[in-house]
C-alpha positions, 0 to 999 in steps of 0.5 A: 891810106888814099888821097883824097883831092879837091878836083872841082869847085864852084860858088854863087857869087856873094850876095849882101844882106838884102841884096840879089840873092835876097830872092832865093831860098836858102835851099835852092842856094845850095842846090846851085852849085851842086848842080853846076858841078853834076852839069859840068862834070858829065862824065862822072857816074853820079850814081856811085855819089857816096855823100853830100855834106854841106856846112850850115851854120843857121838851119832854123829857116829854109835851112832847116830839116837837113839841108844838104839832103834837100839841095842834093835832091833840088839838085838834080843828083839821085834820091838814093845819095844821103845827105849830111849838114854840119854846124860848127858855126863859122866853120861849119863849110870847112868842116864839111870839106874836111869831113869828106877828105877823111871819110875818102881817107879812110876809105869809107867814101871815094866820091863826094860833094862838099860845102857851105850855105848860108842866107842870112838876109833870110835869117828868120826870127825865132820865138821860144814856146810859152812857158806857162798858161796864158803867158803874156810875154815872149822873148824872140830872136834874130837868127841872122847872127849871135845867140839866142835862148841863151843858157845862164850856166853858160853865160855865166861861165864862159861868156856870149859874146858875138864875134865882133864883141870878141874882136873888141876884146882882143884889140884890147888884150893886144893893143890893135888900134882902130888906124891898124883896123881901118887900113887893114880893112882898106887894103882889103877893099882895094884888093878885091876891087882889084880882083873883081876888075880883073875877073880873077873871080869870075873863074870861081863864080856860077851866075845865079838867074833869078826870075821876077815880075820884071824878067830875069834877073843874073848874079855874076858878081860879089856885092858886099866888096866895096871898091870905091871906099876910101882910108878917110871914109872909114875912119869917120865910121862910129864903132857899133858894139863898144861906146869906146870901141873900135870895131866899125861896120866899115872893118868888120865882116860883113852879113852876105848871102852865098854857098858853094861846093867842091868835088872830092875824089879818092886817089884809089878811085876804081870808077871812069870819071876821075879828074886828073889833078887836085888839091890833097888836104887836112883839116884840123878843128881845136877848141881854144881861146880869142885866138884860136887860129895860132892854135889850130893851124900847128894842129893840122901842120903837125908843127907849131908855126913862128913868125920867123918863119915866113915872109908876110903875104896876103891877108887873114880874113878873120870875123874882124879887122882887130882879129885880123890885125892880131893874129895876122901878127902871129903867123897866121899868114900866105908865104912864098918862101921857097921849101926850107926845114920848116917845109920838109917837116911838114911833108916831104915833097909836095908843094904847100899851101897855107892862108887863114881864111873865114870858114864859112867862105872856104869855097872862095879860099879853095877856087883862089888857092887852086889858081895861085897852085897853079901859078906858084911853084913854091906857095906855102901857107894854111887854111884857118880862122876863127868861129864863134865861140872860141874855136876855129878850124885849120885846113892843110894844103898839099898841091899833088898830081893824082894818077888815079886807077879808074882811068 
């Protein structure tokens, strides 16, 4: 069974909902870091693409009709090379990452592009069609997030809560505090601040060039970090969903604009081209509970992981503070311990690396993953996070040195 290695990424910066990106079609969003990797990978003979899959979790606007065909085509590469677009919601690009690593694993595919969209400041409102003659009375919908044409078996039965909904009752089942949330979500604005400063990001992101009326306009950098918050303003914020609740806009994620891509090769590659190094990686999708992610990452690792086996590092980027909080309790976390029994069982050899991160921004995960790789030589983790509805997705990364045929 072939490898199959992450050899290159690339992502638009992050737009806030009604923000720089506000412009750009959802479409010509994807089509910009497919495009980037087709530039800057020159030497790759694009014809022999195999496919394009691409995780869109709204795909009633400018998304719709297949999307990852359409950029494909937007961006350049040949009209011959399908396209697929998967919905599983929050997960939807990280499922399309690890669909591309299976197809590649089982020798289906040995080139393909992989990744993620979505412009939910061009969400549109959606409106059912009349049930009756003449009807007066319509019931329409913001796609930007949450349900619509709700199923009353369904919510009957399971529920339609939204994700911070969710985290509410999470904070509730185990007792995550608003203080818990709030510093959380502080450290996490401090530490992106941190990074942006740095220009730790600017190695991930491809500039986005807008043209307007008043000349052009470039992107090059994330807008919803807010790095000039601070502990006290968040604490004065006013919980949104739950009179009595705790999830604020100021420790929840927030509505932003972006999309990515990475390039996957086969390790039993036969064409010239190849990239000399990569990232190898599992994704596992379960179906489960509020807190799915514990359940998830076991699956991918083929182990069920303990707290007690890893030094708390860095952070679960879940829907909410309180889903953070929680899961961040049970393991779901980055560790730098050096390889033990725990490691060897999980695969002898390689140099591991986990974190739980928001599928739907895989590819930023995947560009600072590479580089803590490339820094680390003992990084352990896992990939993981929840998406609506009781589900998540886990991504196992392995940091291997492909020698690949074709060269």
């Amino acid at each position: 069974m072939a490898d199959a290695y992450i050899c290159d990424f690339v992502r638009t910066p992050i737009g806030r909902y009604g923000g720089a990106l506000k412009d750009v079609r959802t479409d010509d969003l994807a089509a910009h870091p497919m495009r980037v990797l087709r530039e800057r990978n020159a030497s790759v003979d694009w014809d022999q693409l195999d496919d394009v899959i691409y995780g869109c979790a709204n795909q009633a606007g400018e998304d719709n009709r297949n999307v990852a065909r359409m950029a494909a085509l937007l961006a350049g590469l040949p009209d011959h090379i399908s396209g697929s677009t998967i919905n599983r919601l929050c997960g939807s690009g990280l499922d399309a990452v690890g669909t591309a690593a299976r197809a590649i694993r089982a020798g289906d595919a040995e080139l393909m592009i992989a990744g993620g969209v979505e412009s939910m400041t061009r969400a549109p409102f959606v409106m059912g069609k009349a049930t009756e003659a003449f009807a007066r009375s319509a019931e329409v919908y913001d796609t930007t997030i949450g349900w619509r044409f709700v199923n009353p078996l369904m919510q009957a039965q399971y529920g339609v809560d939204s994700m911070p909904e969710t985290a509410e009752n999470v904070a509730e089942d185990f007792q995550v505090t608003r203080p818990d949330q709030d510093a959380f979500a502080y450290r996490s604005q401090m530490r992106a601040k941190a990074a942006q400063d740095s220009g730790f990001y600017a190695r991930e992101i491809s500039p986005v060039s807008i043209a307007g009326r008043k000349g052009t306009v470039v992107v090059d950098r994330d807008e919803h970090p807010r790095g000039d918050t601070t502990l006290d303003e968040l604490t004065k914020l006013r919980p949104v969903f739950k009179k009595d609740g705790s999830v604020t806009a100021g420790n929840s994620s927030g509505i932003n604009d972006g999309a990515s891509a990475v390039l996957r090769f086969s390790g039993a590659s036969t064409f010239q081209g190849a990239p000399s190094a990569g990232l190898a990686l599992e994704i596992a999708p379960v179906a489960t509970s509020n807190q799915a992610p514990p359940f998830a990452i076991p699956k991918a690792t083929g182990t069920r992981l303990e707290i007690g086996d890893f030094a708390l590092k860095g952070e679960l980027n879940d829907d909410a503070a309180r889903l953070r909080v929680d899961l961040r309790r049970i393991a779901l976390v980055i560790v730098t311990r050096e390889a033990d029994a725990l490691v060897k069982r999980l695969a002898a050899g390689p140099t591991l690396a986990y974190a739980a991160i928001k599928e739907s921004l895989a590819y930023a995960a995947t560009a600072t993953f590479r580089e803590s790789l490339a820094k680390e030589a003992e990084l352990q983790g896992a990939l993981g996070g929840t998406a609506d509805h009781h589900h998540a997705t886990a991504a196992f990364l392995a940091k291997q040195q492909p020698t690949f045929t074709g060269q």
